[in-house]
C-alpha positions in Angstrom: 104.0 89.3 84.4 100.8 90.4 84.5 99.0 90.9 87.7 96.8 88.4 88.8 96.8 85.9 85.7 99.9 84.4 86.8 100.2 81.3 88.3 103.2 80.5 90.8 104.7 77.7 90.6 105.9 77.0 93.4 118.0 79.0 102.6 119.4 76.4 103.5 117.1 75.9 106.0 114.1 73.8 106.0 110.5 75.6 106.2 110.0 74.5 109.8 113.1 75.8 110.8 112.5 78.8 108.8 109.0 79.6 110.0 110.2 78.5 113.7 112.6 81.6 113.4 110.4 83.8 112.2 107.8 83.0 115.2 111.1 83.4 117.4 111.7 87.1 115.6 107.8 87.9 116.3 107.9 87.2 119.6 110.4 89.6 120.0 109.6 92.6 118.4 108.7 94.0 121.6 112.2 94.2 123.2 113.5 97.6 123.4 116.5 97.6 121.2 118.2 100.8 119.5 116.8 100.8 115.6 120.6 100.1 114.1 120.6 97.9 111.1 120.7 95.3 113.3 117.5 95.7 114.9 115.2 92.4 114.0 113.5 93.1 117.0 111.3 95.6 115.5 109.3 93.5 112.9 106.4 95.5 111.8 107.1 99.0 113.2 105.8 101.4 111.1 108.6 103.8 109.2 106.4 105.5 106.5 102.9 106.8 105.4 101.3 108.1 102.4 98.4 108.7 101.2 97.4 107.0 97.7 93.7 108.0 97.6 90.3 108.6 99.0 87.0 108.0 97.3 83.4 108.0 98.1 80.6 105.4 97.5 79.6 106.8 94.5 83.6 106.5 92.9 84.0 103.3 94.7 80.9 102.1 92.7 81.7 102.9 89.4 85.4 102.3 90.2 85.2 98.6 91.1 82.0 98.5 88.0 85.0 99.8 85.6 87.3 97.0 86.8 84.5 94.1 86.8 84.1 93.5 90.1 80.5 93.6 91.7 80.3 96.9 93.3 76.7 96.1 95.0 78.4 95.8 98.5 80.3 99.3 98.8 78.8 100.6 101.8 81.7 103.0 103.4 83.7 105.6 101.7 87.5 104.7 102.0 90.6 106.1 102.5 93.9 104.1 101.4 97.6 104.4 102.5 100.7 103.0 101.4 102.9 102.3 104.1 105.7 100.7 104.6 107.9 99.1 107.8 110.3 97.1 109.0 110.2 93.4 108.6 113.4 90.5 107.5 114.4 88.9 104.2 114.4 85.8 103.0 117.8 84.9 105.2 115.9 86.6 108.3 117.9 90.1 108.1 116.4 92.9 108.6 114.8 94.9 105.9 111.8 97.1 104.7 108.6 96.2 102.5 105.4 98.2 101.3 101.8 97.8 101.6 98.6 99.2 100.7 96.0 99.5 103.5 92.2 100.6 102.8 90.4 101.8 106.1 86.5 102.6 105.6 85.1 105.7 106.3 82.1 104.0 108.5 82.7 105.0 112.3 83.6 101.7 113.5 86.1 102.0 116.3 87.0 97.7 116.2 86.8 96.9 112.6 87.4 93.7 111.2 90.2 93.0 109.4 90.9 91.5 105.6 94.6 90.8 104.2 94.8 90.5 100.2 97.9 88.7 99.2 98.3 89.4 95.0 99.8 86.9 92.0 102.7 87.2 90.0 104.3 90.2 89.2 108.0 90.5 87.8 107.5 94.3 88.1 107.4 95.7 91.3 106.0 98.7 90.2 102.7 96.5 89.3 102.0 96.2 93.0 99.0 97.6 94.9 100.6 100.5 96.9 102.0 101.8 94.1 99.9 100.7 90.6 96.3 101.4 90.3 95.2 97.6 88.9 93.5 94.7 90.1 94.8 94.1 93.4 94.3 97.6 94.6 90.5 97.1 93.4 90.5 93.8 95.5 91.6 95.7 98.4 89.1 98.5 98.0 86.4 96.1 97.4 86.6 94.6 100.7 87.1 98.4 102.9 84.1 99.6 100.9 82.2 96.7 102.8 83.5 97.6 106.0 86.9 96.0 106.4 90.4 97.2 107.2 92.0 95.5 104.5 96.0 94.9 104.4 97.7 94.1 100.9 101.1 93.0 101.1 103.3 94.0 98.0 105.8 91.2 99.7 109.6 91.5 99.6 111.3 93.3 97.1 108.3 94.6 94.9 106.9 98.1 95.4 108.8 100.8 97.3 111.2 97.6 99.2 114.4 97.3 98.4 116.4 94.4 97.0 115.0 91.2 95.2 111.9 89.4 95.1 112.5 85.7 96.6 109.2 84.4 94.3 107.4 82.0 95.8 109.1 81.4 98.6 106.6 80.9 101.6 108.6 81.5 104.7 109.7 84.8 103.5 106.3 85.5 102.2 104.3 84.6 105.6 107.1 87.3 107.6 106.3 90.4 104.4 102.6 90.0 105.2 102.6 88.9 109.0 104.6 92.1 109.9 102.4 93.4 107.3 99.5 93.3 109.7 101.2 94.2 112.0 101.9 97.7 111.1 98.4 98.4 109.9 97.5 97.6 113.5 100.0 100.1 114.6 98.4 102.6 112.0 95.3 102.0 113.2 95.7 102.1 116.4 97.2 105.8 116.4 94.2 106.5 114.7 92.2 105.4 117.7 91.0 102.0 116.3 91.4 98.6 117.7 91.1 96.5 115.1 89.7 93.0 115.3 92.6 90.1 116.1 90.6 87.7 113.5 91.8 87.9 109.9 90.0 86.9 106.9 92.9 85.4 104.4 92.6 85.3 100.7 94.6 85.9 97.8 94.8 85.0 93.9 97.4 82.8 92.2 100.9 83.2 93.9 98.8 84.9 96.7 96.5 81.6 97.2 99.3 79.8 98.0 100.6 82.3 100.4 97.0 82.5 102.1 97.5 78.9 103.1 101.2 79.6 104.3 99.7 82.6 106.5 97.1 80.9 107.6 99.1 77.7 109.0 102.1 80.1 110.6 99.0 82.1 112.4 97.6 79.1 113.8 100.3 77.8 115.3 100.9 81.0 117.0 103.3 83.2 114.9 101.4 86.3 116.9 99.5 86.2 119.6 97.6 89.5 118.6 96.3 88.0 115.5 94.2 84.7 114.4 92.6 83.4 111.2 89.1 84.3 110.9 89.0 82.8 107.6 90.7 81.2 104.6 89.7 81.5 100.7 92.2 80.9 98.4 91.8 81.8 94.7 93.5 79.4 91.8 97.2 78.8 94.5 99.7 76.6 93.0 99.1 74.2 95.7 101.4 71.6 94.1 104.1 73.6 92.7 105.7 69.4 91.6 103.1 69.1 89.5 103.1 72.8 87.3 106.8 71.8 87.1 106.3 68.5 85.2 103.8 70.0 83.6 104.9 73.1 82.5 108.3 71.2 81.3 105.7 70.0 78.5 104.6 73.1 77.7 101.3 72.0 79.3 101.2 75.2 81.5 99.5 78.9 79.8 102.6 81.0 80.4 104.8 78.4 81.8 107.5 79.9 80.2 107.4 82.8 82.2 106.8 81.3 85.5 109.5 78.5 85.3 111.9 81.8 83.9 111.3 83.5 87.1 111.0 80.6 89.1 114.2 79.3 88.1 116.0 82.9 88.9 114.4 83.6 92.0 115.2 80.1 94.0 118.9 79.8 92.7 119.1 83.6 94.6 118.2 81.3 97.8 119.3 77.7 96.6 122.1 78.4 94.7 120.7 76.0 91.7 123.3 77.2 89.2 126.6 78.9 89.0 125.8 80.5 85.9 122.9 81.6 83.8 124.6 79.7 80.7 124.0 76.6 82.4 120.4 77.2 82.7 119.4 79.3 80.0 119.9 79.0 75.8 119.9 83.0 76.4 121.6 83.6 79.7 120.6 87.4 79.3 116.9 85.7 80.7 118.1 85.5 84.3 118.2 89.9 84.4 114.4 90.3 83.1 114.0 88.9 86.8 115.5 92.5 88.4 111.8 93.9 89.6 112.9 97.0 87.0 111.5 95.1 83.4 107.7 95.6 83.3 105.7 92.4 82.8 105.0 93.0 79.2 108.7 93.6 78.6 109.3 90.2 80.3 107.0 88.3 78.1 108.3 90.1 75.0 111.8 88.7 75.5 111.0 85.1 76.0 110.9 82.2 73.7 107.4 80.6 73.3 108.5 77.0 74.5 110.3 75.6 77.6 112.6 73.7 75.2 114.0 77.2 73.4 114.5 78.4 77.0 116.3 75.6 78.9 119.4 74.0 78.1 119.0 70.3 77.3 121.2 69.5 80.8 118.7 71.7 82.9 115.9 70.4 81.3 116.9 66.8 82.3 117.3 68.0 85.7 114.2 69.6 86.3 112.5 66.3 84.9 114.3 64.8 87.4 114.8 66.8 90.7 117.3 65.7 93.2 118.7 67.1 96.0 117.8 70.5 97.8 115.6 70.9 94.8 113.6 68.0 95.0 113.1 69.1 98.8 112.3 72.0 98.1 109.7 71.1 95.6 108.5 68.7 98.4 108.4 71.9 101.3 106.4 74.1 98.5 103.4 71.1 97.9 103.2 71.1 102.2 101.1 73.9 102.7 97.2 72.4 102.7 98.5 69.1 105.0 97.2 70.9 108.4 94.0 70.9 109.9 92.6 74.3 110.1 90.5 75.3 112.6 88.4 77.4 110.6 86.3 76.4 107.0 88.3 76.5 104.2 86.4 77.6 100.8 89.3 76.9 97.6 88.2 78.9 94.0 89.0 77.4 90.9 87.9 76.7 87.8 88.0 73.9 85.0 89.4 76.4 82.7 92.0 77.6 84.8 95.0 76.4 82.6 97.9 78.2 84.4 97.5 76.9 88.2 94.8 73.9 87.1 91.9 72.6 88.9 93.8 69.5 89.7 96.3 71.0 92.1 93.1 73.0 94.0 91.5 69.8 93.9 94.8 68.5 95.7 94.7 71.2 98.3 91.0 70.2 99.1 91.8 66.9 99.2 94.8 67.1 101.7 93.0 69.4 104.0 90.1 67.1 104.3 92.6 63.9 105.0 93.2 66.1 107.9 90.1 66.3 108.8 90.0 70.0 108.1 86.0 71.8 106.7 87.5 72.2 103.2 85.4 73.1 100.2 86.3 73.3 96.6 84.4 75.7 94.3 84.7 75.2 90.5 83.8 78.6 88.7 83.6 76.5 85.6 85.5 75.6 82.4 84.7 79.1 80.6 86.3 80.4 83.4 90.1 81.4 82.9 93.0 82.1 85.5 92.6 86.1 85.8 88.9 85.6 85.4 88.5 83.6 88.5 89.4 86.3 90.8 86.9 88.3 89.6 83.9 85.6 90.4 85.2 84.5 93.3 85.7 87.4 94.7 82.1 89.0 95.5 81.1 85.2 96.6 84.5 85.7 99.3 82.8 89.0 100.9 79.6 87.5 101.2 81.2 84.6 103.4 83.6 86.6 105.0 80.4 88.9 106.1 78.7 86.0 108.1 81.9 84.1 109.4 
């Protein structure tokens, strides 16, 4: 799908116990343990780097200018690896996963520190480390101004192996926590010590899993890292909602999303025994490999929700019981918390994948808990992939006097 226009729509185990064990697997990543197959202990330990590019102020400028994002706060050149390291799946074994990081070029030996987390992608070769699109332009946007800036591809997309479990927060929060991790290990052998405060944003898919990071770093996930901030762009905050609406075709490219939401949760829920049961054309549930490109997605889908779901399926999603319905239930969870820090949510009235309404939700569930919550509309001629681009320049500027 394409990158960052998508929204997301939102184990047998429940998120608390989920995220519980992940804390557990954080806090012992220090333990000296042999690096066997088995060793969970070493979440975050850097395996791999490689260089992906270096530019100046000058190419940085007209880069970000070429991509339409404001280039009037590159300050530092930067330098930009892909790295990858060891982290667990979505069943907490262990496994690998990639990420871009952009260091600046600006002598600071404590820098601060950004993560980007990106939107939907069915490819995983659409992902920062490895494609040259949008979220890699996010991610330089913010080391031009002076950040060290971490962009998760998550699991399964980019150079990591296996499936992508879409959407599915615990696992997401472990990719990106031991995400940070290892760009503070690569930073640190470069002599740095990077700040423990993290400025969280992300678009779309990534929105949502800003407020996911955000809660499992507050309650102490690591002890090396905190939240220095929190700006979501256009998150599926109430993934029940898309659902009922995209069922009515209510939803720009619901299709798609409810495709490969569909595929990805039975991998973890076990929703269906068979694709037939789900789909009109079963061969749907293998465009969700992280091999078909996003525009080879789209081109084999039908253009409404009824030509894609069986009449059975359809009733069920209408009507979600069971691990489903409390799974939809886990997934609309993440904004009732209280932050510590602001909280500044980006959408737009014309936002007609992820919808104002379910920012406005986010907003309003944060403040019931007494959490500093603002909602930005960027305005109804504002679209889904356009609001990154808006909101993003307004982010920096923030993130530069928190």
């Amino acid at each position: 799908m394409r990158d960052q226009d998508q929204p997301e729509i939102v184990d047998r185990m429940t998120l608390t116990t989920r995220l519980t064990a992940a804390v557990l697997c954080g806090a012992l990543a220090a333990a000296s343990v042999p690096a066997t197959a088995s060793a969970r202990t070493a979440r975050g330990e850097l395996l791999d780097v490689v260089p992906v590019s270096t530019m100046d102020t000058g190419q940085l400028a007209t880069y970000l200018a070429d991509r339409s994002l404001d280039a009037s706060r590159v300050r530092f050149a930067v330098e930009a690896k892909r790295i990858t390291y060891r982290t667990v799946d979505a069943f907490g074994k262990p496994t690998t996963a990639s990420a871009l990081i952009a260091l600046p070029r600006n002598g600071d030996r404590s820098p601060r520190q950004v993560t980007w987390l990106h939107g939907t992608t069915g490819y995983r070769g659409s992902v920062a480390s490895v494609a040259d699109g949008n979220d890699r332009a996010a991610t330089y946007l913010f080391a031009s101004a002076g950040y060290l800036t971490t962009a998760p591809d998550y699991l399964g997309l980019g150079t990591g192996p296996g499936l992508h479990p879409y959407v599915d927060a615990p696992s997401t929060v472990t990719a990106s926590m031991d995400a940070l991790r290892a760009a503070r290990s690569y930073a640190t052998s470069k002599g740095l010590r990077p700040e423990r405060r993290v400025m969280i944003t992300g678009h779309s898919q990534g929105g949502h899993a800003a407020m996911a990071l955000g809660q499992a770093l507050e309650r102490g996930a690591d002890p090396r890292l905190e939240v220095g901030a929190l700006a979501p762009i256009g998150g599926p905050f109430k993934p029940s909602l898309l659902v009922a609406r995209a069922l009515n075709d209510e939803i720009a490219n619901g299709v798609a999303y409810m495709a490969y939401w569909t595929v990805a949760w039975n991998r973890l829920f076990d929703l269906y025994d068979t694709p037939a049961e789900v789909f009109r054309d079963p061969s749907v549930e293998a465009l969700f490999d992280g091999e078909h490109r996003n525009e080879e997605i789209f081109q084999h889908l039908p253009a409404t929700m009824r030509e894609l779901l069986t009449d059975s399926y359809l009733q069920r999603m209408r009507h979600p019981t069971g691990v489903l319905r409390a799974k939809l239930r886990e997934a609309d969870s993440y904004c009732d918390w209280r932050p510590r820090v602001p909280v500044k949510i980006y959408s737009s009235a014309g936002d007609k994948d992820t919808l104002l309404e379910t920012s406005a939700y986010c907003d309003q569930r944060l403040k019931q808990h007494h959490a500093r919550s603002t909602l930005i509309d960027l305005g109804a001629d504002v679209d889904h992939g356009k609001a990154a681009k808006l909101a993003l320049p307004q982010i920096l500027a923030d993130f530069d006097r928190t």
